[in-house]
Structures are given as structure tokens and as C-alpha cells.
C-alpha positions as CSV (number, residue, x, y, z in Angstrom):
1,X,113.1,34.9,121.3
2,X,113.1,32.3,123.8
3,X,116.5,30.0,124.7
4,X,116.6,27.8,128.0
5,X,119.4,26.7,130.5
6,X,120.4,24.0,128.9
7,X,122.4,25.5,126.5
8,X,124.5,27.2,129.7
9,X,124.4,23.4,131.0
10,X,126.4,22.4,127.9
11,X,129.0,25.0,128.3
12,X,129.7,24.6,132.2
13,X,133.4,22.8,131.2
14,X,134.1,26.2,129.1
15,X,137.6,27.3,130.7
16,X,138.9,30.7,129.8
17,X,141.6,29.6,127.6
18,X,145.0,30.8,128.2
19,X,147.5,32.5,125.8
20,X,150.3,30.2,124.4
21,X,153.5,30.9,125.5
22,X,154.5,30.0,121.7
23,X,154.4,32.3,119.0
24,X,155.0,32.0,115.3
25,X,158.0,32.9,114.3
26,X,158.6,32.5,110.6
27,X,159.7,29.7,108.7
28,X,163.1,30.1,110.1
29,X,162.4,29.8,113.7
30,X,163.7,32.7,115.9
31,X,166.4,35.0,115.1
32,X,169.6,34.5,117.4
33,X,169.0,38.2,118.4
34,X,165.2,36.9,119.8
35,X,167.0,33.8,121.4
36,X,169.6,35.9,123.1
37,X,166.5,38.3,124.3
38,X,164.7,35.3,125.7
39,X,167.8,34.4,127.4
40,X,168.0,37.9,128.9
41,X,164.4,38.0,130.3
42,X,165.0,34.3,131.6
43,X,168.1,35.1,133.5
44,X,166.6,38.4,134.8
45,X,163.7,36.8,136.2
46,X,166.1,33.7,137.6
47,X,168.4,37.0,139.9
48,X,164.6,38.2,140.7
49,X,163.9,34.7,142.0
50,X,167.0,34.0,143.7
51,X,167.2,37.5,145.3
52,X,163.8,36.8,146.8
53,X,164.8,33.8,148.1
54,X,167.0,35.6,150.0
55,X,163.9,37.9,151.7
56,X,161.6,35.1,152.3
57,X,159.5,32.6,151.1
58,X,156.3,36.1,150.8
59,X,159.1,37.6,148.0
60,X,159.2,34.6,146.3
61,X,155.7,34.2,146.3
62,X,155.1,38.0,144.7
63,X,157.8,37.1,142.4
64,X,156.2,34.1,140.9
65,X,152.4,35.8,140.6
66,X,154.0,38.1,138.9
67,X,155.9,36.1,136.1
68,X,153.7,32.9,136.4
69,X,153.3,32.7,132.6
70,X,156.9,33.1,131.9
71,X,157.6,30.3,133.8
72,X,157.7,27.8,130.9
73,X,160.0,25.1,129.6
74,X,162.4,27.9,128.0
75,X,163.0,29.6,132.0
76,X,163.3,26.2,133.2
77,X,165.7,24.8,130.7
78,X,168.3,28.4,131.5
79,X,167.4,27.4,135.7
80,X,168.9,24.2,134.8
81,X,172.3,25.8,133.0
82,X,172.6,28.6,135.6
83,X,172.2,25.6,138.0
84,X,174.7,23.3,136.6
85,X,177.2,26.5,136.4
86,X,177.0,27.1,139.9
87,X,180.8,27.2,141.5
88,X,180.0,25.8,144.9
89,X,178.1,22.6,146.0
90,X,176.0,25.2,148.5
91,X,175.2,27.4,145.8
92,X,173.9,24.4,143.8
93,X,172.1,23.4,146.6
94,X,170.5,26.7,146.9
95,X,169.1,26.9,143.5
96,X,167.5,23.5,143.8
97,X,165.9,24.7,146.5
98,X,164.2,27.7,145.3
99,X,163.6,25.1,142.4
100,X,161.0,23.2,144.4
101,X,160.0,26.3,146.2
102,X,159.0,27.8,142.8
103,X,157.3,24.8,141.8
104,X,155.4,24.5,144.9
105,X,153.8,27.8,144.9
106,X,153.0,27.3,140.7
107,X,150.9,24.3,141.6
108,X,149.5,25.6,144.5
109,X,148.3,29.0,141.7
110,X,147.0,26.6,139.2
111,X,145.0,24.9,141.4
112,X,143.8,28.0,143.1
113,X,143.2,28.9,139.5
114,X,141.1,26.5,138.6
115,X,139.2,26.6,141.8
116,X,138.1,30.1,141.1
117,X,136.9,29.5,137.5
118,X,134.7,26.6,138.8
119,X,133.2,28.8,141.6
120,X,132.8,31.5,139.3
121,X,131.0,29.7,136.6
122,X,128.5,28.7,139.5
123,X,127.8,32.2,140.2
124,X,127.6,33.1,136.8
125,X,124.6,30.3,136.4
126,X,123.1,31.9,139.5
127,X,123.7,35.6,138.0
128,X,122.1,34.6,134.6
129,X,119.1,32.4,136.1
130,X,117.8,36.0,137.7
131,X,116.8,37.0,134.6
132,X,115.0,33.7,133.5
133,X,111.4,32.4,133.9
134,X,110.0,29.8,136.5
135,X,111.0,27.6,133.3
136,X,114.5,27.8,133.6
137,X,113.6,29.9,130.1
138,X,115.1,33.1,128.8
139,X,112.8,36.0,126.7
140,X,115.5,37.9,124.5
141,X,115.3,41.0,124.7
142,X,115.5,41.0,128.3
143,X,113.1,42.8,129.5
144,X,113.8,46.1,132.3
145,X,112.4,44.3,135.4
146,X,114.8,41.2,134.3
147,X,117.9,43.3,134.3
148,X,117.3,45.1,137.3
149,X,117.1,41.4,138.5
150,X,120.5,41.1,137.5
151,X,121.7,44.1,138.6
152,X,120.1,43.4,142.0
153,X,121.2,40.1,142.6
154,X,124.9,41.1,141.2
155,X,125.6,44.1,143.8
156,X,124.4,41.9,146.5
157,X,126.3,38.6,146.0
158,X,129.2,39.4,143.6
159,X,130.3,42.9,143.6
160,X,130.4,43.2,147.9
161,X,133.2,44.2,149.9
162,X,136.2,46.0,148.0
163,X,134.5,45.7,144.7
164,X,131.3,47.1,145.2
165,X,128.4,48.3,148.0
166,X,126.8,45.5,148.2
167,X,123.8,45.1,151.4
168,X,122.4,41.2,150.5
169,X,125.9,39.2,151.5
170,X,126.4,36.5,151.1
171,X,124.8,33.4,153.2
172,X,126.6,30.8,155.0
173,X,128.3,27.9,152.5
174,X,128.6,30.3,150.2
175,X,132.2,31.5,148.4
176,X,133.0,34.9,147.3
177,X,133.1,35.0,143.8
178,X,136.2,36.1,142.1
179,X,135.2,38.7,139.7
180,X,138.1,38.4,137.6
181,X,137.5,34.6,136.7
182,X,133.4,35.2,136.2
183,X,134.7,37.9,133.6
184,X,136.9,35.4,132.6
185,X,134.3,33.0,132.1
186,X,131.7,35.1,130.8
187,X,133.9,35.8,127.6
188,X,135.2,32.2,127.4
189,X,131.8,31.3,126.9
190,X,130.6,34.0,124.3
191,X,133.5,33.3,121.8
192,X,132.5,29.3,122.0
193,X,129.1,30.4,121.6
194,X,130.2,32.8,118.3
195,X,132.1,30.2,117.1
196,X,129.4,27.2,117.2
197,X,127.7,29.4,114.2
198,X,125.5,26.6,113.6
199,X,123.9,26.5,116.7
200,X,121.5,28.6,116.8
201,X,120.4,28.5,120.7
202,X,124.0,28.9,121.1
203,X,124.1,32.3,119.7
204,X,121.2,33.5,121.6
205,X,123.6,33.5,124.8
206,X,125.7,36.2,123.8
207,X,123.3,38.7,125.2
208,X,122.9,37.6,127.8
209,X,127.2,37.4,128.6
210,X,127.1,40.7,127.7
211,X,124.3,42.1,129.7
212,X,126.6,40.8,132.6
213,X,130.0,42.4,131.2
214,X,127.5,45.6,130.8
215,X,126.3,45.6,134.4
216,X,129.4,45.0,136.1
217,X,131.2,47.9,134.4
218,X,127.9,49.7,135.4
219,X,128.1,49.3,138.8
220,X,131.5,49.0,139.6
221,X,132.2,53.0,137.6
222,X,129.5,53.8,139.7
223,X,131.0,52.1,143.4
224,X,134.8,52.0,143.1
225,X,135.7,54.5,145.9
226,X,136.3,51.3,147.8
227,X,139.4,50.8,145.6
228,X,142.5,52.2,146.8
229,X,144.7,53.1,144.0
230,X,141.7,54.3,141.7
231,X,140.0,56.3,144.6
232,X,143.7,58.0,145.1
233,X,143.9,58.9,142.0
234,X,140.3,60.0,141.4
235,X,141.2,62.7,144.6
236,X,143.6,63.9,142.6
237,X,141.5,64.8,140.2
238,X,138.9,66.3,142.0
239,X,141.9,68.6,143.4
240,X,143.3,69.4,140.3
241,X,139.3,70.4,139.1
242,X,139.0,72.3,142.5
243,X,142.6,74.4,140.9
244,X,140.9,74.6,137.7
245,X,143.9,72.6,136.3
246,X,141.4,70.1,134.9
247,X,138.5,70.7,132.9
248,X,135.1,69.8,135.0
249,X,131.6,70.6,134.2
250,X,128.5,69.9,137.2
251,X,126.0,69.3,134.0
252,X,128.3,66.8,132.3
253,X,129.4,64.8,135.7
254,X,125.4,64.1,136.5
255,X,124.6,63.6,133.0
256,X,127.8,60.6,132.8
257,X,125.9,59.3,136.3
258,X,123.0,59.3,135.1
259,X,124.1,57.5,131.7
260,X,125.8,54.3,134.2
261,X,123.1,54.3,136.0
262,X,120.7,53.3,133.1
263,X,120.5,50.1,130.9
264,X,122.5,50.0,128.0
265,X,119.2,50.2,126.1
266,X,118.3,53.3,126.8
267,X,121.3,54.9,126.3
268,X,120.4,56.0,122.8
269,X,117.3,57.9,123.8
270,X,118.9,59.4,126.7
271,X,121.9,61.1,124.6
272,X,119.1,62.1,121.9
273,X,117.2,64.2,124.8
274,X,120.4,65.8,125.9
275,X,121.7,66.6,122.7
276,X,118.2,68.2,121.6
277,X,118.0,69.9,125.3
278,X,121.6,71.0,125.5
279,X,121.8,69.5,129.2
280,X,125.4,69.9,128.7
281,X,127.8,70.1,125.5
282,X,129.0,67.0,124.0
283,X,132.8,68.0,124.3
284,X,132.7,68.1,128.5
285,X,130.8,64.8,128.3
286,X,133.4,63.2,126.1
287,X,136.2,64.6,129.0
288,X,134.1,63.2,131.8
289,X,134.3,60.0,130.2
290,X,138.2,60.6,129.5
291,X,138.4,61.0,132.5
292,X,137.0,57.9,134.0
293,X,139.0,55.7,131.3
294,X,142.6,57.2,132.2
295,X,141.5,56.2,135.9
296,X,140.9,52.6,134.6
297,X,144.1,52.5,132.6
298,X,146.3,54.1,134.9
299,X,144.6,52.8,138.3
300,X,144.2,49.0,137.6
301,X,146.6,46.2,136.3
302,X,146.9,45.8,132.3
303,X,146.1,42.4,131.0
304,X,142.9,41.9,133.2
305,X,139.7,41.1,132.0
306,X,138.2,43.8,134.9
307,X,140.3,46.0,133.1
308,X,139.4,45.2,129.7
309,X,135.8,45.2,130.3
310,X,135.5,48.9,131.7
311,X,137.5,50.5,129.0
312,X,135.2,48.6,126.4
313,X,132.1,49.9,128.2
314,X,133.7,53.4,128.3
315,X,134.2,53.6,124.5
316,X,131.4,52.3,123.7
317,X,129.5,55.0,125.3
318,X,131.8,57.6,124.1
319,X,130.9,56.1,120.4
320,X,126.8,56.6,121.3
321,X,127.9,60.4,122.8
322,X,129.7,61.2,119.2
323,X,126.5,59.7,117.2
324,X,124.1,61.2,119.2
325,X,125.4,64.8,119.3
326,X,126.9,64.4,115.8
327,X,130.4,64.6,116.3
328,X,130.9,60.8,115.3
329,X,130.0,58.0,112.9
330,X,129.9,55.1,114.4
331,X,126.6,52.6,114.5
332,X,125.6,52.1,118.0
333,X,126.7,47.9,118.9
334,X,126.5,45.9,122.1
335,X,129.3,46.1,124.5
336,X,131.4,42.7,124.0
């Protein structure tokens, strides 16, 4: 199956679209008990704000990254109340200040924002144009020389530095990429793709987005000692194992390693040679790969699309383990 770079052309202006801050709520609106709730969270986060304030212009800044989506017309409508109650003419003057401080530092995010999502759908072009013929033209399924393109060309130029080992760098000019907004981008683009059923060349992008979601959660379960909080916490382990307070098999840990070091592809006829070889049982392969997700969950910020992405990997591959050794159900399906 053959699609070209024009369909990606189309779909450069795809922006990962962001959650509404409005919910449904029934046809009577919101309960006065959800109202006073809301006015709760609003003034919680208003003594956050203003307490920072107090530290420096850094808290404020923390405080705002933080809560950036909550800052909506609701907060700002209970800023103006609290404001307007204010006792003293210096207090007033205080809020109204913080006010423009907060504002400041929300535009200044947004358009950092949107900076990040336009560099990273440039480097996801570049990431997907490895795997692609001197005609700008894609052979589905991707072939194992095309993906190790991929892989190559992602290690060197997106995953360096604190997420990854990469050697290539990058060359002068170029910006990092920010990881979190390619991911961002990559599934932006699939569910217009899914959506645009009758496009047919649309469709065939898919694998390709999730080829990328597949190798980045490859490599990085394979290089994240560079992370702080996850390498911590992955010592721990290894301490707890040394005890024998943890459940560790040498057969199982190689056999996981070897699994994120292959194509998704050949997953299936990897686990069938293990299972038929008893290289290790399926029960301390399934705990290796517990293992690794509780470091994901525990070790890295919920609500992230890095985030997201590894678990998904994860229990995909712990669905193929079950199949394969017989202790699950579940059909074998692309990681998305």
C-alpha cells in the first residue's frame, strides 16, 4: 500500500485540541452543591496565587503552570468578587497586580505553547519522511530497514539529552523538539485521520503515527536512567529485589529487553518461541512488565501524553504475553 506526503501536508494546521473547561451538566445546569465546589477550588487556588505573590514572581509562575487550565472565566469572575471585597485600597491594589502578573505569564504559556506544537509538527514531518522513498512516498507495511530508519533518526535528533542517549545532535539552527507536543501532535493527527473515514489516503497514516508512539515508548523504557524521579525509584527496586522483597527473575528481565528492543511486529513470534522454549515463565514476565508500568505511573506526571503513551505500550505487550503463553484472550492490535 502506497500513500505520499501530501496527505501529512494537509494536516500540518492539526493542533492537539484541548479539553473544554465546560462539561454537561444536565438539563438543570449545575447543582448549588457543584457551584459552591467550584467556588471552593476558585478561591483555593486565588490564596495559592496570592501567597505566591508574596514569595516572588518564580512561585507565581509554578503556581500558574500548575493550574493553567483552571484559569477560566469562572476563576476570573470569583478574582474579581474577592477583589472588590478587599477592605483596604492597598490590598485592592495588590490583587490587581497579581491580576496582570497572572495574565502575563498565561500569554507568555500559550504562546510558548503554540510555539512547541509548530516545532514539533516539523520534526514529526522529518521523523516520518525517514521512513519514505526518494518519492516523498510511503510502502505500508513499513518495511524493517524503514523503521530502524525511524528509530535511528528519532534517538539522534528527538530523544537526546534527559530523554534519551542520543549520539547524532542536533545541528546548528535547529530546536529541540519538545516530546510532549510531537506526542501531542502525533495523536491529534490520527483521530482527524480516523475521523475523515472517507478518505481513504487519510487512513493509511495511522500507522505510520503509531509506529512513532511505538518507537518512542521503545526507546525511552529502554534509556530513561537519565530521568530523575523514575531512575530513583527504579533503585529502589533494584534494592528491594537485592532483599528479595520484590519478585525478580534474570530470564524474565532479558526476555522484557529483548521484547523493547524489537519491532512491534515481531513481537508475536518472539513470545511464541519463548512460550514453546520456556525461556522464562509467563507469570515473572507479566511482573517485569508490572513493574515497569508502576514506575510510569508513579514516576511521571498524570495527564501527559509521555505518560499515556508508555502505559498503552506496556499493556499492549502484557495483552501479546497473556495470548501467547495462554493465560489471556485478547487479539493482538496496534498500539494507539
Amino acid at each position: 500500500m502506497m500513500m505520499t506526503m501530501t496527505t501529512l501536508g494537509r494536516d500540518r494546521g492539526v493542533r492537539a485540541s484541548s479539553s473544554s473547561s465546560s462539561s454537561g451538566k444536565g438539563f438543570g445546569g449545575p447543582t448549588m452543591e457543584e457551584k459552591m465546589e467550584e467556588v471552593k477550588a476558585n478561591d483555593m487556588l486565588i490564596d495559592a496565587l496570592v501567597e505566591a505573590h508574596g514569595a516572588g514572581e518564580q512561585q507565581v509562575l509554578d503556581v500558574v503552570c500548575e493550574s493553567l487550565l483552571a484559569l477560566d472565566k469562572g476563576f476570573w469572575m470569583r478574582y474579581a468578587m474577592r477583589t472588590d471585597s478587599c477592605e483596604s485600597s492597598e490590598e485592592k491594589e495588590r490583587m490587581a497586580d497579581l491580576a496582570n502578573l497572572v495574565m502575563k505569564i498565561t500569554e507568555k504559556l500559550v504562546k510558548q505553547s503554540e510555539k512547541s506544537l509548530d516545532s514539533a509538527q516539523g520534526w514529526l514531518i522529518k521523523l516520518l519522511q525517514q521512513a519514505a522513498d526518494e518519492q516523498g512516498q510511503w510502502h505500508l507495511p513499513l518495511n524493517e530497514g524503514e523503521i530502524d530508519k525511524m528509530r535511528a533518526f528519532m534517538k539522534a535528533k528527538l530523544m537526546t539529552g534527559a530523554q534519551g542517549q542520543g549520539e547524532g545532535g542536533l545541528e546548528e539552527g535547529e530546536e529541540p523538539c519538545d516530546m510532549e507536543s510531537l506526542l501531542a501532535t502525533s495523536y491529534a493527527w490520527m483521530k482527524k485521520a480516523m475521523e475523515d473515514e472517507e478518505n481513504r489516503e487519510a487512513q493509511q497514516v495511522v500507522p505510520l503515527l503509531q509506529k512513532v508512539l511505538q518507537l518512542y515508548a521503545s526507546e525511552f523504557l529502554l534509556n530513561f536512567s537519565s530521568q530523575a524521579e523514575l531512575a530513583l525509584l527504579q533503585a529502589e527496586n533494584e534494592a528491594l529485589e537485592a532483599a528479595g522483597d520484590l519478585p525478580s527473575s534474570q530470564p524474565a528481565k532479558e526476555a522484557l529487553e529483548g521484547l523493547l528492543m524489537s519491532n512491534e511486529e515481531e513481537w508475536n513470534a518472539k513470545l511464541a518461541k519463548m512460550a514453546s522454549e520456556e525461556a522464562c515463565s509467563e507469570d515473572a514476565l507479566l511482573v517485569e512488565l508490572q513493574k515497569k508500568k508502576e514506575l510510569i505511573i508513579l514516576g511521571m506526571s498524570g495527564g501527559m501524553y509521555e505518560q499515556r503513551v508508555l502505559v498503552e505500550y506496556l499493556q499492549e505487550l502484557e495483552e501479546r504475553v497473556q495470548s501467547a503463553f495462554g493465560g489471556g484472550k485478547s487479539e493482538s492490535a496496534q498500539v494507539a
